[in-house]
C-alpha positions as CSV (number, residue, x, y, z in Angstrom):
1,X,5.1,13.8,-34.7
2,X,6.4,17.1,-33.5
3,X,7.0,18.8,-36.9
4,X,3.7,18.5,-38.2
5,X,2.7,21.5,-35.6
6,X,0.9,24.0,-37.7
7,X,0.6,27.8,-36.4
8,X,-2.0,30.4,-37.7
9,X,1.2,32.9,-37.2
10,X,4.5,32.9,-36.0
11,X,5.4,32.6,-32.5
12,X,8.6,34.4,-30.6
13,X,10.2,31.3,-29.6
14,X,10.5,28.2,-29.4
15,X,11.7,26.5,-26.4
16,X,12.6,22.8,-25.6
17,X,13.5,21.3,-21.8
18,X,14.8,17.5,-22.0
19,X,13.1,16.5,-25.2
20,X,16.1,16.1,-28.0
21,X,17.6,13.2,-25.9
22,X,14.1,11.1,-26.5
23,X,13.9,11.8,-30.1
24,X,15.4,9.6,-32.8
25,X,16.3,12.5,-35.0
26,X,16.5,15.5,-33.3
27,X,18.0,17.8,-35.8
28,X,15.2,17.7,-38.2
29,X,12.8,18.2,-35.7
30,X,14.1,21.4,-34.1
31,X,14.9,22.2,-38.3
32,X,10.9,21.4,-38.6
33,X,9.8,23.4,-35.6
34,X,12.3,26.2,-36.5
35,X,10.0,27.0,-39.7
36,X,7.6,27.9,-36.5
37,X,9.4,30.7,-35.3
38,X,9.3,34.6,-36.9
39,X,12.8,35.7,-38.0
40,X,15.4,37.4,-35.4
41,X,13.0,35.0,-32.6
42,X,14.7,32.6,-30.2
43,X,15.4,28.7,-30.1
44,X,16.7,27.2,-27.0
45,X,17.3,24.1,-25.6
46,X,18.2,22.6,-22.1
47,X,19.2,19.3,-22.5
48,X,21.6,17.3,-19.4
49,X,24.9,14.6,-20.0
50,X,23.6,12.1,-17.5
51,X,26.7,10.2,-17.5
52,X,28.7,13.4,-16.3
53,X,26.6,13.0,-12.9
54,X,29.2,12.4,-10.2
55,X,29.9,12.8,-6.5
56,X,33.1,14.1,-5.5
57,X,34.7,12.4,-4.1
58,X,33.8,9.2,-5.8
59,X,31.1,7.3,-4.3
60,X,31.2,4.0,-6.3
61,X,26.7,3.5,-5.4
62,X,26.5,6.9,-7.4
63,X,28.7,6.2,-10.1
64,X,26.8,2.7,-10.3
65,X,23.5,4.6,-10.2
66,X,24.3,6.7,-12.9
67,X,25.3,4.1,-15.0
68,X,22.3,2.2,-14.4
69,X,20.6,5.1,-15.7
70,X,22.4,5.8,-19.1
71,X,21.8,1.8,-19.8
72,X,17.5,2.5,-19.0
73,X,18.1,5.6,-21.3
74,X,19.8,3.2,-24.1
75,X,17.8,0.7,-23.7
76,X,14.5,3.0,-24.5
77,X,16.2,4.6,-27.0
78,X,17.0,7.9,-25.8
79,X,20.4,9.7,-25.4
80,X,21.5,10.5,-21.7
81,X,24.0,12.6,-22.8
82,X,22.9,15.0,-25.9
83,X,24.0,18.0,-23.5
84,X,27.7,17.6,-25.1
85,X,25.9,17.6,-28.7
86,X,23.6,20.3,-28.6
87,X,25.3,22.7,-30.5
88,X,26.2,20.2,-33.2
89,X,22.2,19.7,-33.1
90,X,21.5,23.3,-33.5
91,X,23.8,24.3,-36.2
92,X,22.9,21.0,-38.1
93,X,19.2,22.1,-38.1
94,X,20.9,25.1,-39.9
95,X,20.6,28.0,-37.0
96,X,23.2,30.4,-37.7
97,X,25.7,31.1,-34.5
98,X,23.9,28.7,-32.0
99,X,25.9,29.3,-28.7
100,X,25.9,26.9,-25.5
101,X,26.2,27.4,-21.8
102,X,27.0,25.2,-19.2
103,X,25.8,25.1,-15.7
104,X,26.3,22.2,-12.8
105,X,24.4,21.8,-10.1
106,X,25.5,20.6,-6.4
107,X,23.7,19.6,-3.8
108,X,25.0,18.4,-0.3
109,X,24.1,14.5,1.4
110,X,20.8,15.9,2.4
111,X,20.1,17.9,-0.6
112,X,17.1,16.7,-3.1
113,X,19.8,15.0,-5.7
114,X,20.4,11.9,-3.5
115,X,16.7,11.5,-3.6
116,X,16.5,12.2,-7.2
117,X,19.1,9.1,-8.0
118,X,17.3,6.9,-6.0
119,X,13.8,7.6,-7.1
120,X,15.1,7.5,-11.0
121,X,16.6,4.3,-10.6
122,X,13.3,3.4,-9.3
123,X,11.2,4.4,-12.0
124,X,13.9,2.7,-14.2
125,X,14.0,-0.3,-12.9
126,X,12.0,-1.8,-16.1
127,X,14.7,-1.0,-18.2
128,X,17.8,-1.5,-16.3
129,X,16.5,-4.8,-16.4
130,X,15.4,-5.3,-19.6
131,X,19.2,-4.5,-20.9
132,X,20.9,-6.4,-18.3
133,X,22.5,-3.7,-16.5
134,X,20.8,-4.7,-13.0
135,X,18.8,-7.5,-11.1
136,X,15.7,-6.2,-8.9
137,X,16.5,-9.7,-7.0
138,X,20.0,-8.6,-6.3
139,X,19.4,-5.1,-5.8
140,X,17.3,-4.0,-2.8
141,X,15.6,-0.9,-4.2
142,X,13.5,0.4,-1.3
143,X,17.3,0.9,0.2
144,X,19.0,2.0,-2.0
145,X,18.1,6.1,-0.8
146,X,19.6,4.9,2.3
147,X,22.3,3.8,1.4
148,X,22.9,6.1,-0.9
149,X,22.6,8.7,2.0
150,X,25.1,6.9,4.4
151,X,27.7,6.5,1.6
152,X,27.7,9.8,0.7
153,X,27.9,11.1,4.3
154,X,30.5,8.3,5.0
155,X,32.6,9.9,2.3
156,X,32.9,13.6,2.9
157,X,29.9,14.8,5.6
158,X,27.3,16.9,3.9
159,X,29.9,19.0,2.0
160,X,29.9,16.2,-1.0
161,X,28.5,17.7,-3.9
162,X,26.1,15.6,-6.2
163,X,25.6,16.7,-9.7
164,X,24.9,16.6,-13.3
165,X,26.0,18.8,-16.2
166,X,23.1,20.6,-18.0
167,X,23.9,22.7,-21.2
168,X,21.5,25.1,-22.7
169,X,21.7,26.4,-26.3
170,X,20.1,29.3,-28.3
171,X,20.4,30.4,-31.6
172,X,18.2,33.4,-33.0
173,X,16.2,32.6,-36.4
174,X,17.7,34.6,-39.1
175,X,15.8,34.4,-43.1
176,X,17.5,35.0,-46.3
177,X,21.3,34.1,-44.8
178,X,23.2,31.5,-45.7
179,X,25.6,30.0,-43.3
180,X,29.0,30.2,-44.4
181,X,29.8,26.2,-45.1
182,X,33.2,26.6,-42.8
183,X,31.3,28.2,-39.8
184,X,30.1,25.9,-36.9
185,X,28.9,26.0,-33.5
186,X,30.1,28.9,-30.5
187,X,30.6,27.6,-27.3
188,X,30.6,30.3,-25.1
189,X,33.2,29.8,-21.8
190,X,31.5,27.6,-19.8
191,X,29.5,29.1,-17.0
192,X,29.4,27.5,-14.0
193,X,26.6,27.8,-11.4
194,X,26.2,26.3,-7.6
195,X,22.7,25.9,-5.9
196,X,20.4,23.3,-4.8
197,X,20.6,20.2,-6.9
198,X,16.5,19.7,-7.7
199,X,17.1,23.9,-9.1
């Protein structure tokens, strides 16, 4: 398991991308790999909400997509949407002051996120199954980018922006202070960020 990493010496951070949402207990792992880092060093954290993903307007294959996706997440145990809680994560793994930014990216009809849902779905397949969310006999797969594509241009030309929320959270390692029991988690003011969906 991840906390039994052992170090000769400190490092200067520790840094995670999209691995809290696959672990069963996520808080006393990042508590375990914490214990890694030298005091006043950095722990941070991107993790996504999957279930935020959305086009605007609605495109009810996306929004079927997507949920496809959170049910294959479910159903191998893992937790499409631990953006929302990784604050609660990092102050319950007792980092003092963790704070959490929010960025969304967009991407146009031709941009690499209509790809991206396809291709997950794809991979997914297994799964989506497996829980009952989908039929692969029902559901022609090798379309499903193409169609995808033509709904999404059907419903607002290759100005529709596709997207998921991704949060990332930092908290610097302090020794010898105790967190005041009726402290919790900063959120900084959300800061939002447009570019290329795949960025």
């Amino acid at each position: 398991m991840l906390p039994d990493v052992e170090l000769a010496e400190p490092v200067d951070a520790l840094v995670g991308r999209l691995i809290l949402m696959h672990l069963a207990d996520s808080v006393t792992v990042v508590k375990e790999l914490t214990r890694c880092v030298r005091p006043g060093g950095l722990v941070t954290f991107q993790e996504i909400n999957i279930s935020r993903a959305r086009a605007i307007p609605d495109v009810p294959l996306v929004t079927t997509c997507r949920e496809w996706i959170c049910a294959a997440q479910r159903e191998a145990g893992s937790n499409p949407d631990m953006g929302e809680q990784l604050a609660q994560v990092l102050w319950s793994a007792g980092l003092a002051r963790p704070e959490v930014a929010v960025a969304v990216s967009t991407g146009g009809a031709d941009s690499p996120a209509v790809s991206l849902i396809a291709e997950t779905v794809r991979s997914l397949l297994p799964l989506i199954e497996r829980g009952g969310a989908a039929d692969a006999r029902t559901e022609d797969i090798d379309t499903l980018r193409g169609r995808l594509l033509a709904r999404v241009r059907a419903g607002a030309g290759d100005r529709l922006p596709v997207g998921a929320g991704r949060r990332v959270g930092a908290a610097r390692v302090v020794r010898g202070v105790r967190r005041m029991p009726s402290a919790g988690p900063t959120h900084r003011r959300p800061e939002y960020e447009a570019g290329p969906a795949h960025r």
